[in-house]
NULOTI-570155 format. One line per 10 residues: number of its first residue (from 1); their letters; for each residue x, y, z of N, C-alpha, C, O. Coordinates in pm, whole numbers. Example, Ala and Ser with C-alpha at 12.3 -4.5 7.8 and 13.67 -1.06 7.14 Angstrom:
<rs>
1> AS> 1319,-569,780,1230,-450,780,1320,-330,780,1424,-332,846 ~ 1285,-225,708,1367,-106,714,1290,3,787,1341,114,804
</rs>
This chain:
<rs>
1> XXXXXXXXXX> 10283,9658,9331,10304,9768,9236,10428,9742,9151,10446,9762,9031 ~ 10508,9695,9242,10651,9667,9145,10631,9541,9057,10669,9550,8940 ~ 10585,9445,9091,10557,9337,9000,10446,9396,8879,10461,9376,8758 ~ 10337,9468,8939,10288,9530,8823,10331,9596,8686,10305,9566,8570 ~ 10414,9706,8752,10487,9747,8658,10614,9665,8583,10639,9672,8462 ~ 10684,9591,8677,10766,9538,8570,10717,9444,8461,10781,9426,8357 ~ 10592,9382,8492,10516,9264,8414,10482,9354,8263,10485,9299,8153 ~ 10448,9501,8284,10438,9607,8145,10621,9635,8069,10649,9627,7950 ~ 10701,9661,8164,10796,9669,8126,10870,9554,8093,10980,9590,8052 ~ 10859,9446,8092,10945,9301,8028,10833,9256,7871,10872,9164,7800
11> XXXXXXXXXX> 10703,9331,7836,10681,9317,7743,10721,9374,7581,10701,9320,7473 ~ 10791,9515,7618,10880,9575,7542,10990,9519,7452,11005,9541,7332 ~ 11069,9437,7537,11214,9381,7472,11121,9215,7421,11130,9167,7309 ~ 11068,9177,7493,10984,9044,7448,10918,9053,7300,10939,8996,7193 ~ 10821,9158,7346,10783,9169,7149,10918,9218,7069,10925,9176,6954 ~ 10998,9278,7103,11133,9321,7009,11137,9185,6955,11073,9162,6852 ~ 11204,9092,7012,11225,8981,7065,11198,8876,6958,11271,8814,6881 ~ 11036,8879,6989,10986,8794,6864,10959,8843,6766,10926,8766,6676 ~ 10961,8992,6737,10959,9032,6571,11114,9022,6541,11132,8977,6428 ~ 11164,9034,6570,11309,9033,6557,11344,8883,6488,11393,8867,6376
21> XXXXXXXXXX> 11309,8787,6575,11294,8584,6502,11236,8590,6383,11310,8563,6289 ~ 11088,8629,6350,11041,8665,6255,11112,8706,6166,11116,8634,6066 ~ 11164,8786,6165,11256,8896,6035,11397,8837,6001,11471,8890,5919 ~ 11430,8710,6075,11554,8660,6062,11551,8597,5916,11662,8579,5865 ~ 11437,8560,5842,11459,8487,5761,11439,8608,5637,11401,8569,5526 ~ 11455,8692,5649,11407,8833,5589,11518,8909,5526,11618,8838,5532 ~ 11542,9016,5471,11639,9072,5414,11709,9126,5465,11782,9192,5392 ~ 11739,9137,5633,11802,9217,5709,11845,9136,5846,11827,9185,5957 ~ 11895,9029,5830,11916,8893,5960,12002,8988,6059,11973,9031,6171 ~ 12106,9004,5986,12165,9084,6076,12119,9169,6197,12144,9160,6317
31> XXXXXXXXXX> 12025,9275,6105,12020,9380,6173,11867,9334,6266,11830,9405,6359 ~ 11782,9193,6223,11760,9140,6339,11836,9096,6468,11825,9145,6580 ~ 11911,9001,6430,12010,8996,6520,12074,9070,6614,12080,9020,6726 ~ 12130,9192,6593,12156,9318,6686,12021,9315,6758,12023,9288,6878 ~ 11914,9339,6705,11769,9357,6777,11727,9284,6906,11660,9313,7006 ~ 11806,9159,6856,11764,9056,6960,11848,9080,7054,11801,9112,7163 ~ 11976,9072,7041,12090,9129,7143,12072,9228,7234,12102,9208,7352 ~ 12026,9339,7194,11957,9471,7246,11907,9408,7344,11962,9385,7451 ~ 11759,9366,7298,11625,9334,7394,11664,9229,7512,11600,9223,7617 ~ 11801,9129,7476,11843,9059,7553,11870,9119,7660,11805,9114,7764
41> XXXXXXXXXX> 11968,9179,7640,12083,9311,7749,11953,9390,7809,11931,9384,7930 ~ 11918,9421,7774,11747,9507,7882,11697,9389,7924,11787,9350,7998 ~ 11618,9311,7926,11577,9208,7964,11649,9176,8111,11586,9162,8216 ~ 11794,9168,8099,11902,9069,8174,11892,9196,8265,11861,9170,8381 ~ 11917,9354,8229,11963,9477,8323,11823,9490,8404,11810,9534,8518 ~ 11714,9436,8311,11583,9488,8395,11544,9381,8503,11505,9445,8601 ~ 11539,9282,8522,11558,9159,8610,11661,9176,8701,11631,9146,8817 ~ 11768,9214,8685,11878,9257,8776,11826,9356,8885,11831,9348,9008 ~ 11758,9484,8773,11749,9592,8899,11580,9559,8952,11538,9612,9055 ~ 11513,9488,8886,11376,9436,8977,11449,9342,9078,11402,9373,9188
51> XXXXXXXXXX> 11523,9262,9091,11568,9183,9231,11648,9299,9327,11624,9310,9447 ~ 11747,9382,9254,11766,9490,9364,11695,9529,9465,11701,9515,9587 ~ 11586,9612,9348,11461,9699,9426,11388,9603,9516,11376,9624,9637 ~ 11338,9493,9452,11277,9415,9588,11359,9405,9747,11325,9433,9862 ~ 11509,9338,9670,11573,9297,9829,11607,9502,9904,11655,9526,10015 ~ 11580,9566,9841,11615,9721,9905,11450,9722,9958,11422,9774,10065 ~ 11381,9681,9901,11224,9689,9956,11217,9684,10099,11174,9753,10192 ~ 11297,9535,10075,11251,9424,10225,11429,9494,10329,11552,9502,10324 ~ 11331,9518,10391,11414,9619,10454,11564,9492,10626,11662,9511,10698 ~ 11466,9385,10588,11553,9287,10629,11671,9215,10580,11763,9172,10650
61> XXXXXXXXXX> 11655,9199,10394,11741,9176,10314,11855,9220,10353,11880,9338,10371 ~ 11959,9092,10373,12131,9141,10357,12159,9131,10246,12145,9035,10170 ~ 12204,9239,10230,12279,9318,10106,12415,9340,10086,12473,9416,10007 ~ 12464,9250,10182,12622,9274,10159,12719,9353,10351,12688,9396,10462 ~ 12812,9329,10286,12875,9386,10445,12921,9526,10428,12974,9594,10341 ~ 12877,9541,10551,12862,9681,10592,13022,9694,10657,13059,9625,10752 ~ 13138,9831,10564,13224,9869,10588,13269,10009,10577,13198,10075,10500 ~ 13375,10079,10635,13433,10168,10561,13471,10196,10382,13567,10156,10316 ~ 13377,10261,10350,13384,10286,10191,13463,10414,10135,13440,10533,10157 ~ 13571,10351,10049,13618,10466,10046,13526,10571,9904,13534,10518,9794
71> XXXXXXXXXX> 13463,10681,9907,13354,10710,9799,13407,10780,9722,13366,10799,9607 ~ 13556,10855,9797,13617,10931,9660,13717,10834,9539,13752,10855,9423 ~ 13733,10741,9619,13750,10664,9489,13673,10568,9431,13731,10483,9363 ~ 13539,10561,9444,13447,10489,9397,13402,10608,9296,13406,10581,9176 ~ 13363,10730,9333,13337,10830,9233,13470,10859,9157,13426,10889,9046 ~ 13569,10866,9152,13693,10847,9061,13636,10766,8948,13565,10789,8850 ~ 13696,10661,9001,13692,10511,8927,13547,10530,8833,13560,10562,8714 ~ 13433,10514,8880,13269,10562,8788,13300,10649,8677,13291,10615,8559 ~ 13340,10775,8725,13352,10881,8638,13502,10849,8513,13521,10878,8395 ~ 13558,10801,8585,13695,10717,8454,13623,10638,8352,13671,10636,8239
81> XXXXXXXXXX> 13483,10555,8382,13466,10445,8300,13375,10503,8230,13323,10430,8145 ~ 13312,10682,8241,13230,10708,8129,13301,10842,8071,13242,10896,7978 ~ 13394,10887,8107,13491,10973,8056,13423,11120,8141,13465,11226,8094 ~ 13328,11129,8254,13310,11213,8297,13394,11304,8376,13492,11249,8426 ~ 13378,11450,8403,13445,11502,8495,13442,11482,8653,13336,11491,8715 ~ 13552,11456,8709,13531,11456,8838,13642,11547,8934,13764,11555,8924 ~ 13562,11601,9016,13633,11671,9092,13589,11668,9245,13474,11641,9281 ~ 13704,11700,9339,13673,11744,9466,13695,11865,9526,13774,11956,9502 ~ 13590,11842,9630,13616,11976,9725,13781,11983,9789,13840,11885,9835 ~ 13843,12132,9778,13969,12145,9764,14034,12125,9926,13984,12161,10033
91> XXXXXXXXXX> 14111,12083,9910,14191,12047,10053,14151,11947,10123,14184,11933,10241 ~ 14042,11828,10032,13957,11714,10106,14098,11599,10045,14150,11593,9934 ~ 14124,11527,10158,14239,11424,10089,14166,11306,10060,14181,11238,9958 ~ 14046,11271,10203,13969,11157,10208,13809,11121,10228,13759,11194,10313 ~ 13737,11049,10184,13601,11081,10211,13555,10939,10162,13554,10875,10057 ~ 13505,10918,10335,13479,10757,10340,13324,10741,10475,13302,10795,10584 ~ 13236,10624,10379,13159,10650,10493,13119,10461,10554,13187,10359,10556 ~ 13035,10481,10578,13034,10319,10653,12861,10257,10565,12750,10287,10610 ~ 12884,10171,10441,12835,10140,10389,12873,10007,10320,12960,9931,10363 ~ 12798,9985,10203,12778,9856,10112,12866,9894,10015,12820,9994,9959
101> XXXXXXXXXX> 12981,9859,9965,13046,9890,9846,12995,9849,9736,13044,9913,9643 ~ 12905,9759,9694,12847,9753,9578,12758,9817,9552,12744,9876,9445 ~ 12655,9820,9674,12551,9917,9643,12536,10089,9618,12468,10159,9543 ~ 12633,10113,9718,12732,10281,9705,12791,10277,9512,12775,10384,9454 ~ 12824,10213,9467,12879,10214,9332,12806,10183,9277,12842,10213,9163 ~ 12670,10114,9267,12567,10136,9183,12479,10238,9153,12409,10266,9056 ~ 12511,10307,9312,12436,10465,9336,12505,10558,9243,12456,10644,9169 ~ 12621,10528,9261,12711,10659,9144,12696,10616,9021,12681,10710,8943 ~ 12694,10522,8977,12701,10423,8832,12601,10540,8771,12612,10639,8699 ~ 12474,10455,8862,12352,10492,8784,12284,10659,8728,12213,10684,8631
111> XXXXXXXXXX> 12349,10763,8851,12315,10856,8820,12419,10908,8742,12376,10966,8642 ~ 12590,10907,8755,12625,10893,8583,12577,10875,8428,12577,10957,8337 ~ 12537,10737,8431,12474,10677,8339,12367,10743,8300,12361,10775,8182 ~ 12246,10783,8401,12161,10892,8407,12164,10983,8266,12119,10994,8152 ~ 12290,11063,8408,12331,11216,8340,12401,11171,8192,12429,11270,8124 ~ 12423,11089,8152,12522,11109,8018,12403,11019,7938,12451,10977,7832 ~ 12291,10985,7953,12194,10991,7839,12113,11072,7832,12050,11084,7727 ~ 12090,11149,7933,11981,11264,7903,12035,11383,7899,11964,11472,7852 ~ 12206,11427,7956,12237,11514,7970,12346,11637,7913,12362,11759,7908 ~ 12442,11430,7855,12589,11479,7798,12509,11505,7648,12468,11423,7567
121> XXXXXXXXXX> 12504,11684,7646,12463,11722,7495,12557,11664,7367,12545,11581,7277 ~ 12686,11783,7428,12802,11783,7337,12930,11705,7346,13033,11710,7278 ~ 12891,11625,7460,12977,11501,7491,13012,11460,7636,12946,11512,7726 ~ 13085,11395,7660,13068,11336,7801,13117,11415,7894,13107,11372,8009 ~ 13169,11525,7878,13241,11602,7959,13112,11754,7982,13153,11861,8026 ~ 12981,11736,7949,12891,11771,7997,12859,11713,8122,12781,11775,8194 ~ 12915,11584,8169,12827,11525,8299,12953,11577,8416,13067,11568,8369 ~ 12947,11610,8510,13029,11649,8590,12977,11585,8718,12856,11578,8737 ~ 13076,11531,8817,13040,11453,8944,13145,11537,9028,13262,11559,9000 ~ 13074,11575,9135,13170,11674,9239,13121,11589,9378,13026,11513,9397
131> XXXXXXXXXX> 13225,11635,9461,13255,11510,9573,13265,11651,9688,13310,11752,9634 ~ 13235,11664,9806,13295,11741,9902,13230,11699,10034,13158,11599,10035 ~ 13253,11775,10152,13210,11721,10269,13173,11823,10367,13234,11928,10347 ~ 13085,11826,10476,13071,11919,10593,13105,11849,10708,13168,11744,10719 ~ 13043,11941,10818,13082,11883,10953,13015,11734,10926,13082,11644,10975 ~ 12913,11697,10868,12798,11583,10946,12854,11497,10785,12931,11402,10794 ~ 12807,11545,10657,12793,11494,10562,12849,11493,10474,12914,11597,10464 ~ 12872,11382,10343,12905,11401,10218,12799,11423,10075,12702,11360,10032 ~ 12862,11528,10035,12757,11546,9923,12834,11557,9779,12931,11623,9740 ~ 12740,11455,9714,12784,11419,9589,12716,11473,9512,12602,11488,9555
141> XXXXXXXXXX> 12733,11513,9406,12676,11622,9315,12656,11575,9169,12761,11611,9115 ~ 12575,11510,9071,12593,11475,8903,12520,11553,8886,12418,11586,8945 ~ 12597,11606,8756,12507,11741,8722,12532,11738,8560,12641,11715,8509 ~ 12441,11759,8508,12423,11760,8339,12381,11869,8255,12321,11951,8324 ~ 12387,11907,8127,12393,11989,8030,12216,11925,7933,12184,11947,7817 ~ 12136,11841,8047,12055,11827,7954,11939,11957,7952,11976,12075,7952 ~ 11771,11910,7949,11683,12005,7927,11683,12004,8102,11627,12104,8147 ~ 11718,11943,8168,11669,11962,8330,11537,11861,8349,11499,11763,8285 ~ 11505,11904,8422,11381,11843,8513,11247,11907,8536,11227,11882,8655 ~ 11161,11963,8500,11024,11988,8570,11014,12013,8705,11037,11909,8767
151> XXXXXXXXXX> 10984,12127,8793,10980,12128,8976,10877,12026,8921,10941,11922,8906 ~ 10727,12004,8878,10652,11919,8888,10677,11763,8911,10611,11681,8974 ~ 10808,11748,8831,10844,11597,8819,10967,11550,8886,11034,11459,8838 ~ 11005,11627,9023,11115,11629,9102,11144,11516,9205,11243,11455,9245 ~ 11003,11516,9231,11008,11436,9300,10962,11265,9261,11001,11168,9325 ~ 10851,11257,9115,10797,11180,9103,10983,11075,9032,11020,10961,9058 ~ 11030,11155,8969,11172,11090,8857,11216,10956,8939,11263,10855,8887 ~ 11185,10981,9106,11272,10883,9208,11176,10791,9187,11227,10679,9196 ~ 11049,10784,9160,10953,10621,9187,10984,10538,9066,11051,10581,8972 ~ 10932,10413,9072,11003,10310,8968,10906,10328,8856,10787,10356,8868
161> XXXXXXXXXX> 10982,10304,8728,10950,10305,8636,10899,10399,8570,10858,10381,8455 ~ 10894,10550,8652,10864,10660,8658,10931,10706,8471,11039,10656,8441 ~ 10872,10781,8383,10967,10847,8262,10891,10952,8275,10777,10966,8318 ~ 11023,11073,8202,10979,11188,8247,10856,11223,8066,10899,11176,7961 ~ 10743,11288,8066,10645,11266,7939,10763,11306,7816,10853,11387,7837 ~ 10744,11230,7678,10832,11241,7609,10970,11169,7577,11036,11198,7478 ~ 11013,11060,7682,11134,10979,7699,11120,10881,7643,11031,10802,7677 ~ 11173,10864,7577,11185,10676,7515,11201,10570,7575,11258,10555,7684 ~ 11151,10486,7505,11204,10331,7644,11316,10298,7566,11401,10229,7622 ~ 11336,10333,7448,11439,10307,7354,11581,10395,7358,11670,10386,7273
171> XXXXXXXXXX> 11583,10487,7482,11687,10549,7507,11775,10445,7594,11867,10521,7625 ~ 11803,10340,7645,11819,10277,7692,11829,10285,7874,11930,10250,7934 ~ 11721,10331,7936,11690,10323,8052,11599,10192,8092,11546,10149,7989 ~ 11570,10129,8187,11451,10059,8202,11348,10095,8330,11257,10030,8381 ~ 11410,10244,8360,11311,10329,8449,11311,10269,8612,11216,10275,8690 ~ 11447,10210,8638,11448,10176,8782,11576,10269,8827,11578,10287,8948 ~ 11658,10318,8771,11803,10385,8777,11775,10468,8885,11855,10446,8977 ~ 11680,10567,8915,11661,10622,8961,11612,10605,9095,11669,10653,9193 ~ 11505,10536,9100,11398,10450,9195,11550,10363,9318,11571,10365,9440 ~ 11622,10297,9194,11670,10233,9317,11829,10335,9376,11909,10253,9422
181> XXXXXXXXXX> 11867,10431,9381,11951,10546,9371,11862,10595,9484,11939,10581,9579 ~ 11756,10640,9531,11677,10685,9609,11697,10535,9740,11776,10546,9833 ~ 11645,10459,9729,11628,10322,9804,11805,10297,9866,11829,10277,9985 ~ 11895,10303,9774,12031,10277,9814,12075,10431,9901,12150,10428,9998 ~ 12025,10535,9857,12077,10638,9975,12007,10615,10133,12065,10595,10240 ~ 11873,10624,10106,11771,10581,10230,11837,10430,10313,11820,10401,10431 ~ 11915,10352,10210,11962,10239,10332,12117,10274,10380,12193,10192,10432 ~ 12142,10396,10355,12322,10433,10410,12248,10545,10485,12323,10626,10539 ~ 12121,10567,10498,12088,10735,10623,12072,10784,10529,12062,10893,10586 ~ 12056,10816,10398,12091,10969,10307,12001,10994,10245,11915,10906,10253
191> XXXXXXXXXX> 11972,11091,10170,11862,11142,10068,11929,11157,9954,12048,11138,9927 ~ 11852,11189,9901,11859,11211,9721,11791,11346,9681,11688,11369,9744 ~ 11827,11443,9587,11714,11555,9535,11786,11585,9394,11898,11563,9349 ~ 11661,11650,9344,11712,11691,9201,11693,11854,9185,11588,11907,9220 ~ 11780,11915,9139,11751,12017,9142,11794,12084,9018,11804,11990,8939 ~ 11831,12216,8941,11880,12273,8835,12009,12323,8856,12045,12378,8960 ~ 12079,12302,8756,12263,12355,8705,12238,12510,8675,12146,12548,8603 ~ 12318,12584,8728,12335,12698,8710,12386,12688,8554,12456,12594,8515 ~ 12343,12797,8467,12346,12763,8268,12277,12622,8202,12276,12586,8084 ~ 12225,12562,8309,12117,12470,8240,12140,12332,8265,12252,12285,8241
201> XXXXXXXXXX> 12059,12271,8305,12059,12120,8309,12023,12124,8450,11960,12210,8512 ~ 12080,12005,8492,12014,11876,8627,12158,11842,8685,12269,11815,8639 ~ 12089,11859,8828,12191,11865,8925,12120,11713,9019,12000,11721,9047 ~ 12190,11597,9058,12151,11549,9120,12256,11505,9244,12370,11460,9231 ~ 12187,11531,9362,12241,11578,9481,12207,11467,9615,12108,11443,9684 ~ 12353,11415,9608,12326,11275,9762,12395,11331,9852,12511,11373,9843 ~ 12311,11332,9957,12394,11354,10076,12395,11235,10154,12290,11181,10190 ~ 12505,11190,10181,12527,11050,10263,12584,11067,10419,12644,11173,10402 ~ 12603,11038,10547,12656,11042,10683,12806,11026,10641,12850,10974,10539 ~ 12894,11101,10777,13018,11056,10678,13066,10954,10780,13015,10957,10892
211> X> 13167,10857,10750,13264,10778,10835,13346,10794,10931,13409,10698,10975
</rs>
């Protein structure tokens, strides 16, 4: 299924690709050029997260060493590099669990990244990432100012290549962000859900084991 679908999805930036060569000799090289660049950078991000998703597939795949992660500053640091808000639950100093540090920071990356193309309306400080903890768990919170989610399509948003009807492939997703955000909580113990922002938008909600 995954090779299926990605074999539809690498034809997108490919035809860009070659109309783009075509048009080079044309009145607008340039703005071929950017074209090709584009389709490159998807191409390179979509191959990246199809080898993810496979080695998260194969449930034998080592993926890296398993340590104490520290997550409130992995969600810091994420939320610094897209100008999002971040905050914690009050009187929490530390919040660390026993995981993959690359893969834990691709989990936050992505649903950032997420929330600030479908969500940050009026600017990036629509996406908000909240951090806190209970007796058992940590729950991480991205939550956005976009149209929200569908209950119908709540659950489907997590499968690969999944778009919600109406989304562009040209928004720059390649429809695994999600898919593998689901796969990276399920290999630290945790779940994933989507739910609605109180005044509107999408709340997306990890609960991870804590350290």
């Amino acid at each position: 299924s995954l090779l299926a679908n990605a074999s539809h999805e690498l034809r997108s930036p490919l035809t860009r690709i070659r109309m783009g060569l075509e048009f080079m000799g044309g009145d607008s090289p340039e703005l071929a050029k950017q074209e090709i660049a584009r389709s490159i950078a998807e191409l390179d991000q979509l191959i990246d997260e199809i080898l993810l998703a496979s080695r998260l597939d194969a449930q034998e795949a080592d993926l890296g060493t398993v340590e104490v992660v520290d997550v409130m500053g992995l969600c810091a640091e994420e939320s610094a590099r897209v100008s999002a808000i971040f905050e914690v639950q009050e009187g929490v100093q530390k919040i660390e669990t026993l995981g993959v540090v690359k893969l834990l920071r691709r989990l936050i990356r992505n649903l950032l990244e997420n929330a600030g193309r479908y969500g940050a309306i009026t600017g990036p400080d629509d996406v908000q990432l909240t951090a806190s903890v209970t007796t058992t768990e940590i729950v991480l919170m991205v939550c956005d100012r976009g149209p929200g989610v569908p209950v119908a399509y709540r659950t489907k948003i997590f499968e690969a290549f999944f778009r919600l009807p109406g989304a562009s492939e040209r928004a720059g997703s390649v429809g695994l962000g999600l898919a593998l955000v689901k796969s990276i909580a399920e290999r630290h113990q945790g779940q994933v859900r989507c739910e609605d922002r109180m005044g509107g938008g999408a709340c997306f909600v990890v609960l991870l084991p804590k350290g």
